[in-house]
N, C-alpha and C positions, 0 to 999 in steps of 0.2 A: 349491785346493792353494796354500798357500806357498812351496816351493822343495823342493830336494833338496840334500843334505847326508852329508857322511862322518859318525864318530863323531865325536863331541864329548866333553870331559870332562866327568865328570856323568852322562851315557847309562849306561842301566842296566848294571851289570858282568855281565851274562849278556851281552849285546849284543856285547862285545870275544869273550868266550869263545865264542861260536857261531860270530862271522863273523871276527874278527880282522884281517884289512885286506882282506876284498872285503864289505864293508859299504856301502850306500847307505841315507840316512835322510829320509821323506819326511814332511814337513812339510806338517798340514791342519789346520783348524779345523773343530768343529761346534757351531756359534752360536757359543758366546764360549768355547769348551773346545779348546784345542791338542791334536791327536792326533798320534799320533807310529810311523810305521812303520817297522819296521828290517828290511830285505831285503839277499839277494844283488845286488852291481851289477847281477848279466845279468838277474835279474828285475823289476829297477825298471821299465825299460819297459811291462812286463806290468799291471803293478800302475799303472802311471800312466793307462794306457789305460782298461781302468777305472775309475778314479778320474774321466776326463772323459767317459766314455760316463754317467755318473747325471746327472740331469733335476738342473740349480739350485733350490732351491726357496728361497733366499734366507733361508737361517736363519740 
């Protein structure tokens, strides 16, 4: 995981229209591929915890 993040400009415009200011954006890579999650604030926790419960396998 890279970091966590509000919207940014740019972020897909469905992204404003779902969450509009309770947006959190979580920032990963897989190998050399940016992936890009947009949740609720309250669920980012959720989602981050999983994100460090999976096994590194260093791709």
């Amino acid at each position: 995981m890279l970091g966590v993040r509000g919207l940014l400009k740019g972020d897909p415009y469905g992204w404003y229209k779902t969450f509009e200011y309770d947006a959190a954006v979580i920032e990963c890579r897989d190998g050399d591929r940016p992936v890009l999650i947009a949740t609720q604030r309250g669920d980012a926790p959720l989602i981050l915890g999983a994100l460090s419960a999976l096994p590194n396998t260093g791709r």
